[in-house]
C-alpha positions as CSV (number, residue, x, y, z in Angstrom):
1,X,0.0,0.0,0.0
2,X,1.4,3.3,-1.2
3,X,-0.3,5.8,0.4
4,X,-4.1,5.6,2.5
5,X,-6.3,6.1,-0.3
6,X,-8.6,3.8,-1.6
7,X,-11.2,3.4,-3.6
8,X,-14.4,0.4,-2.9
9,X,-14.4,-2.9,-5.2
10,X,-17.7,-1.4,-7.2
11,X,-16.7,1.5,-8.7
12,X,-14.9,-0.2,-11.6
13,X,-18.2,-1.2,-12.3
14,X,-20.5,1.7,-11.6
15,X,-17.8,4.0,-13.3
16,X,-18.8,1.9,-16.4
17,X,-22.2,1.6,-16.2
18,X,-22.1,5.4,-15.8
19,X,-20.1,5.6,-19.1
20,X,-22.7,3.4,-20.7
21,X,-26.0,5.2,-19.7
22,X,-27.0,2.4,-17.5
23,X,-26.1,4.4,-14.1
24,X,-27.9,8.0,-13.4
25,X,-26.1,9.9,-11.0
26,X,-27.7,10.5,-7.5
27,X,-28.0,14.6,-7.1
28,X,-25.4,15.4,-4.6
29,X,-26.9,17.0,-1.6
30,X,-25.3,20.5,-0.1
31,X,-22.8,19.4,3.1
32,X,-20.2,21.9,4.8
33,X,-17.4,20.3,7.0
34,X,-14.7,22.5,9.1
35,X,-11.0,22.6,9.4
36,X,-11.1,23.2,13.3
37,X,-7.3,24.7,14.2
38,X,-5.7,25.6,17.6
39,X,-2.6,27.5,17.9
40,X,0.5,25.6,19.3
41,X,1.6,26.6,22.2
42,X,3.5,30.1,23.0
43,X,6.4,28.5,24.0
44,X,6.4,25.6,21.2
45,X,7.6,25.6,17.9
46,X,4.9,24.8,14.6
47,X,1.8,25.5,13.0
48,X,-1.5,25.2,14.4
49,X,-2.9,21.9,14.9
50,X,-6.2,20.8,13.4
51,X,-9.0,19.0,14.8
52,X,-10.1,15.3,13.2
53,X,-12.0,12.5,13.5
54,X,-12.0,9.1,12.7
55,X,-15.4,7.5,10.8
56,X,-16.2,4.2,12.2
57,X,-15.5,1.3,10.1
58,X,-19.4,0.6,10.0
59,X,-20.2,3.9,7.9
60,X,-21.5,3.6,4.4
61,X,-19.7,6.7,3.1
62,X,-15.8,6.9,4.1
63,X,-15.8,4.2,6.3
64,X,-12.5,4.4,8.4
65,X,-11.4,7.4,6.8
66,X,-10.1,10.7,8.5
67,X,-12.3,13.8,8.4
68,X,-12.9,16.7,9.7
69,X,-16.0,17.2,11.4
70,X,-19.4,18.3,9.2
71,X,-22.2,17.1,7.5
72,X,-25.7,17.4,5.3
73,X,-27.6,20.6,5.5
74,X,-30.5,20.5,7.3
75,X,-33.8,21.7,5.8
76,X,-34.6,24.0,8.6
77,X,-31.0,25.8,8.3
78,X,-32.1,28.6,5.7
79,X,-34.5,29.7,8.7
80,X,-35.0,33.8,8.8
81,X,-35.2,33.4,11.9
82,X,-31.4,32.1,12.6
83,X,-29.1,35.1,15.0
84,X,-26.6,36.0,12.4
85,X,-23.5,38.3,12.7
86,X,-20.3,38.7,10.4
87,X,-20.9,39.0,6.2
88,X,-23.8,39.9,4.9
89,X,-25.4,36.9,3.4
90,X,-25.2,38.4,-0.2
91,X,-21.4,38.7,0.2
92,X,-21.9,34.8,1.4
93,X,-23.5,34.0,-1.5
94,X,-21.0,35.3,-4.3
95,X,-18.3,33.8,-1.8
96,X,-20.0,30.3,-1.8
97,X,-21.0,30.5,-5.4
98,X,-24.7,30.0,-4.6
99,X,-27.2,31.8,-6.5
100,X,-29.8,33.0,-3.1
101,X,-28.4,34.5,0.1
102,X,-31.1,31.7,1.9
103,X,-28.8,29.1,0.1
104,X,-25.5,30.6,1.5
105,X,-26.9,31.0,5.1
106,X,-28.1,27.2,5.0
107,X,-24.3,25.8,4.0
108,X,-22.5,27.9,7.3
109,X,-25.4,27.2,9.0
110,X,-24.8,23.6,8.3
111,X,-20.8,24.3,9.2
112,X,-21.2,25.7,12.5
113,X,-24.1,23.0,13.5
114,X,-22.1,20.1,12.6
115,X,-18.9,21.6,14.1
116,X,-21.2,21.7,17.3
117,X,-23.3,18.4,17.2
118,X,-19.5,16.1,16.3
119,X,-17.0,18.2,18.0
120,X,-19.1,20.0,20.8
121,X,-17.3,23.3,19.4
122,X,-19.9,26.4,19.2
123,X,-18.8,29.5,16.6
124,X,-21.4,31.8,17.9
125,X,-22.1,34.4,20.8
126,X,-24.2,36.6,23.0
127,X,-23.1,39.7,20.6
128,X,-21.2,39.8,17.1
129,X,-17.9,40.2,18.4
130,X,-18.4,37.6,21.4
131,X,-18.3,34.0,21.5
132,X,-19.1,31.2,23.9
133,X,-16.1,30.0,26.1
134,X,-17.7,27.0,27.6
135,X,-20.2,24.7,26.1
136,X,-19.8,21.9,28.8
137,X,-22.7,20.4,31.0
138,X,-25.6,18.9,31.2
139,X,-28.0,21.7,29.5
140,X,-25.6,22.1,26.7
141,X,-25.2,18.5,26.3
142,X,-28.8,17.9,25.8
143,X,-29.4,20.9,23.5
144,X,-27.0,19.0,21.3
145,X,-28.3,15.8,21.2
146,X,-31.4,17.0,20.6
147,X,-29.4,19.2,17.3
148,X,-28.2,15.6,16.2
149,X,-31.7,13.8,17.0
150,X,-33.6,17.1,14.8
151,X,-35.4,17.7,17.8
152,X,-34.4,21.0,17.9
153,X,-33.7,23.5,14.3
154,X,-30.0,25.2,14.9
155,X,-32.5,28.5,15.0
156,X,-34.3,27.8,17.6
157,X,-31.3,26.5,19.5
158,X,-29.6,29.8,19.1
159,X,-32.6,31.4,20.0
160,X,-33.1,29.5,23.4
161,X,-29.4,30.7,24.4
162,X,-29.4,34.0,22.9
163,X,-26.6,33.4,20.6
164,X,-25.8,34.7,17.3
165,X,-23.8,32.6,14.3
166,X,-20.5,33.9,14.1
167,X,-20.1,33.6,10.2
168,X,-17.2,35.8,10.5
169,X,-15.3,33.5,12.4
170,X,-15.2,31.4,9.3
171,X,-13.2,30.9,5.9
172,X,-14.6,29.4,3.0
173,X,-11.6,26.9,1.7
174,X,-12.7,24.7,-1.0
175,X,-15.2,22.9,-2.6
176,X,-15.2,18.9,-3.3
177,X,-18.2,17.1,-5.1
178,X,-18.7,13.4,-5.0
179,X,-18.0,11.6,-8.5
180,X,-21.4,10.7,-10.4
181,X,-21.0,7.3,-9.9
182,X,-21.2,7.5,-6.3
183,X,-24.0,5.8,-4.4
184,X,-23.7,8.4,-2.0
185,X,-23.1,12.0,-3.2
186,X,-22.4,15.3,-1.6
187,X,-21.4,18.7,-2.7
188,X,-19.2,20.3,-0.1
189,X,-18.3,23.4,1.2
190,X,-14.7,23.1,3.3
191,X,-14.2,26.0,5.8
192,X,-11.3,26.9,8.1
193,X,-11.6,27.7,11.6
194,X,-10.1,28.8,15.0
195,X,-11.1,26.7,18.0
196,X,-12.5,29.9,20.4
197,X,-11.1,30.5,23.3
198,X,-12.2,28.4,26.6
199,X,-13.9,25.7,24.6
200,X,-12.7,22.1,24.0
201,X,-13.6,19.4,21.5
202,X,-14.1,16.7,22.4
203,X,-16.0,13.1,20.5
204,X,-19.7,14.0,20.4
205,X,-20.3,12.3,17.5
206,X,-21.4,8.7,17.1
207,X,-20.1,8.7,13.7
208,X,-16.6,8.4,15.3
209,X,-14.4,6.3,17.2
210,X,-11.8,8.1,17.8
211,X,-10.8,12.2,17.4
212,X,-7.1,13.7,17.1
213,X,-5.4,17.3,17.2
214,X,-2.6,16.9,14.6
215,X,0.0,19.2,13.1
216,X,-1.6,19.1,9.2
217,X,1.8,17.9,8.0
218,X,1.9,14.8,10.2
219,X,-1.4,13.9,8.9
220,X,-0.6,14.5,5.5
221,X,2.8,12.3,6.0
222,X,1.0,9.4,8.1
223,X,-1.2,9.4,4.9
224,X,1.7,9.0,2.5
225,X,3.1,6.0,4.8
226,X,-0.4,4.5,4.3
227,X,-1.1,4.3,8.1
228,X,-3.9,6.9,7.7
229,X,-6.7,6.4,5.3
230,X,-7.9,9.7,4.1
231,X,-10.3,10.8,1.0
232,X,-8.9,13.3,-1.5
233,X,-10.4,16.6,-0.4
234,X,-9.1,15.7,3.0
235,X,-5.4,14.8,2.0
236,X,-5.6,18.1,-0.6
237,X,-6.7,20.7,2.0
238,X,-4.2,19.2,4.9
239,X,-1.5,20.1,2.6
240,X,-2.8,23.6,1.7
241,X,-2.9,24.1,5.4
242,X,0.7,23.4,6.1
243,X,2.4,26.8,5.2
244,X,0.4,28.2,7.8
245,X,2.1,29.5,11.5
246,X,-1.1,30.5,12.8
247,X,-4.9,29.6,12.6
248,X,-5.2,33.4,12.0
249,X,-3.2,33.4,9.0
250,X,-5.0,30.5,7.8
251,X,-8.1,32.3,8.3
252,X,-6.8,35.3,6.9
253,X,-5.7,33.2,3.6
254,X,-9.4,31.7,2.9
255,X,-10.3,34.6,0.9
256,X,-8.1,34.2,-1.7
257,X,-8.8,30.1,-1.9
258,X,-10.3,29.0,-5.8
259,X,-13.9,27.6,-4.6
260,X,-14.4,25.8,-7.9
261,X,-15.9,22.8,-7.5
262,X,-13.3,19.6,-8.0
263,X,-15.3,16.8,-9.5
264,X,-13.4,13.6,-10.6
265,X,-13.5,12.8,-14.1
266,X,-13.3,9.0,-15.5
267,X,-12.3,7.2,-18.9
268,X,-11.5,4.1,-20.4
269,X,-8.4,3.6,-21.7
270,X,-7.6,0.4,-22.9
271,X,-7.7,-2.4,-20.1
272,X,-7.9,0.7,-17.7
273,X,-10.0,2.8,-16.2
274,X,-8.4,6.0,-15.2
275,X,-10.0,8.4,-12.6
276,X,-8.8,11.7,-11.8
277,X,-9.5,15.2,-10.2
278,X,-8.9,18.0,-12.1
279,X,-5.7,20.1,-11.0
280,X,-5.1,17.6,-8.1
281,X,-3.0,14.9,-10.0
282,X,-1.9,12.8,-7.4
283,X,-4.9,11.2,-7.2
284,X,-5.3,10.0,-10.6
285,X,-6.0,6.5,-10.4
286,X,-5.6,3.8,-13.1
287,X,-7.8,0.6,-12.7
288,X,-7.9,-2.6,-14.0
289,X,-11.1,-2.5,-16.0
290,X,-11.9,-6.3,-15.5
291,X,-13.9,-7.7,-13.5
292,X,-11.2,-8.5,-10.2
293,X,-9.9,-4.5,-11.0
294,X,-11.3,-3.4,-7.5
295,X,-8.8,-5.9,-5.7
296,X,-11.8,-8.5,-4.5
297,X,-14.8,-7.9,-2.2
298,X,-12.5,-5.9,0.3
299,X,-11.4,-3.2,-2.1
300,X,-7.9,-1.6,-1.4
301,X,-6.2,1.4,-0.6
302,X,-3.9,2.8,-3.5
């Protein structure tokens, strides 16, 4: 094993099927996931760390991989009624590259909700330029599960605490969409971060079995080693984030970031199959168009 990416023993054959007109692609649906970073240490040497987690094994989409936390927009995110401070959500909108400012609002909404519900991490306030320093105990906690159980819109959370979405607190990175011959598609939103002062992350998600703070570069080389399996926008923005000495001037860099989407492209040739994502080359794959191409029922990292 090279490196830890990988790809499952079916897409040889839904790649084709796609090809042939036999496979319609799934519509991807809108997700947003964060690059959470903390600051080493004054007295330490480095660049910030940032926050992951690891999918169980168990998951249909990723299973095993390295992530950072995130998710599926929720319906009820695009609700008027959500506190909001920071950009306008016109300027959101032309940021994002979405065509409403309702659409915009639901994809951060979705970022700072699933950064709260996995990682127990809040990027919101009483005012526009505070945030919460603790998010620990037994209130909290049950606010958030009833987040992940829909109980309970992010609005009407934020409205219960009299808090206001900090969208100013976050940087839009990138933008990664599923290949069409997914099962499972999303179109994602990436976002950078700085973990708030006071709070702690911690595994709130049951998604998980295991979170890590890591230095961006030792992810990126644990991935290389093949020890960590990773997905491609993972392993890409990891190694955009390793210039950085500080989550600020990570944040500071988002705005200059190319949001256009990456979608992999496939094609036959010959006995292969190639896949590959366009301007991210080290991830071209070449399979072995037959039918034992995907390594057998286990699939394989490449």
């Amino acid at each position: 094993m090279s490196n830890g990416q990988w790809y499952p023993p079916e897409w040889p054959d839904r790649i084709r099927a796609l090809a042939a007109g036999e496979l319609t692609a799934v519509t991807p649906k809108r997700a947003a996931t964060v690059m959470l970073l903390r600051d080493p240490a004054a007295d330490t040497e480095g660049g910030p760390a940032v926050h992951m987690l690891r999918r169980r094994a168990s998951m249909a989409f990723a299973g095993g991989a390295y992530a950072y936390p995130g998710g599926g927009v929720d319906p009820r995110d695009d609700d008027r009624l959500v506190g909001w401070a920071g950009p306008a959500l016109e300027s959101w909108a032309e940021r994002l590259g979405v065509d409403t400012p309702a659409e915009a609002q639901a994809i951060v909404c979705a970022a700072v909700r699933e950064t709260y519900e996995e990682a127990g991490v809040l990027l919101a306030g009483p005012t526009a330029d505070t945030v919460v320093s603790d998010t620990t105990g037994a209130g909290w906690e049950a606010d958030r599960e009833a987040l992940v159980a829909r109980e309970l819109s992010f609005a009407e959370f934020l409205d219960r605490r009299g808090l206001v979405l900090r969208s100013d607190l976050l940087g839009a990175w990138a933008r990664w969409i599923t290949p069409g011959f997914e099962p499972r598609r999303y179109d994602t939103w990436f976002f950078v971060a700085a973990l708030p002062e006071g709070q702690r992350t911690r595994n709130a998600s049951t998604e998980a079995d295991r979170t890590v703070w890591t230095a961006p570069g030792e992810a990126v080389d644990g991935y290389d080693r093949g020890e960590l399996l990773m997905m491609p926008p993972t392993v890409s923005t990891l190694r955009a984030l390793r210039p950085y000495k500080t989550a600020a001037e990570a944040l500071k860099a988002a705005d200059s970031q190319d949001l256009t989407p990456v979608l992999a492209q496939a094609r036959l040739e010959g006995d292969e199959l190639v896949l590959s994502w366009p301007g991210h080359d080290e991830f071209t794959k070449h399979i072995p168009s037959g039918p034992t191409g995907a390594g057998g029922a286990g699939g394989e990292a490449v």
